[in-house]
C-alpha positions, 0 to 999 in steps of 0.5 A, spaced: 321 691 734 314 688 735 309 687 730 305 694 729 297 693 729 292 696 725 286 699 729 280 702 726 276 708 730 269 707 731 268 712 725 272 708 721 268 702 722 261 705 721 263 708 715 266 702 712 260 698 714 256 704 710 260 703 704 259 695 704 252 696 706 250 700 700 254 696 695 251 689 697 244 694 697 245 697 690 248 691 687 242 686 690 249 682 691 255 682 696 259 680 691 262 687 690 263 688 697 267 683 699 271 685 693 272 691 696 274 689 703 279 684 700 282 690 696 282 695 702 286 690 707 291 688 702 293 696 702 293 695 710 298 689 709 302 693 705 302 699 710 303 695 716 311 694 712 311 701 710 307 705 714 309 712 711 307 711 704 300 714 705 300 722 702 301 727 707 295 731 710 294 739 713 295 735 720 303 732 720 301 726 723 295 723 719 297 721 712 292 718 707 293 712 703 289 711 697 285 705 695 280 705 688 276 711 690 277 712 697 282 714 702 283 711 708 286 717 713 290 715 718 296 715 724 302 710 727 306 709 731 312 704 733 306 699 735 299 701 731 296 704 725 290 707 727 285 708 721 281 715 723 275 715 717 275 713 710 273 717 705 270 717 698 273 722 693 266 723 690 263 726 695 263 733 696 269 736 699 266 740 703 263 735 709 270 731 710 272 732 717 278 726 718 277 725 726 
């Protein structure tokens, strides 16, 4: 069996991208942001050797993995993880769209 791949949509990225931005910004330090970042890809190495450990979504092939305050949604299959968004609990419900 091949080695599954993670890939991030463009959504996802941009929207990591914003959350580290905004950390870096608001803490006038990039210190926090790496932090979280090695925090979301030692979730991802967990998921590539169990990819069905993310909770069920109303859509049956996306699942949601949590890590911290965030939920990364995503789908896989024998070869990819594809990360769809990540999304900060704190928001409001009401603007979550996964893909």
């Amino acid at each position: 069996m091949a080695k599954q791949k993670i890939i991030w949509s463009g959504k996802a990225k941009k929207k990591l991208i914003k959350i580290l931005e905004f950390y870096a910004e608001r803490n006038k330090s990039k210190f926090y942001s790496a932090k979280l970042y090695q925090r979301f890809n030692k979730e991802l190495k967990i998921l590539l050797k169990q990819p069905d450990i993310g909770i069920k979504t109303e859509i049956e092939s996306v699942r949601g993995l949590i890590v911290d305050d965030y939920i990364l949604f995503y789908e896989y299959n024998s070869e990819f993880i594809i990360i769809h968004t990540i999304w900060d609990c704190r928001q409001n419900p009401n603007d979550f769209q996964i893909k």
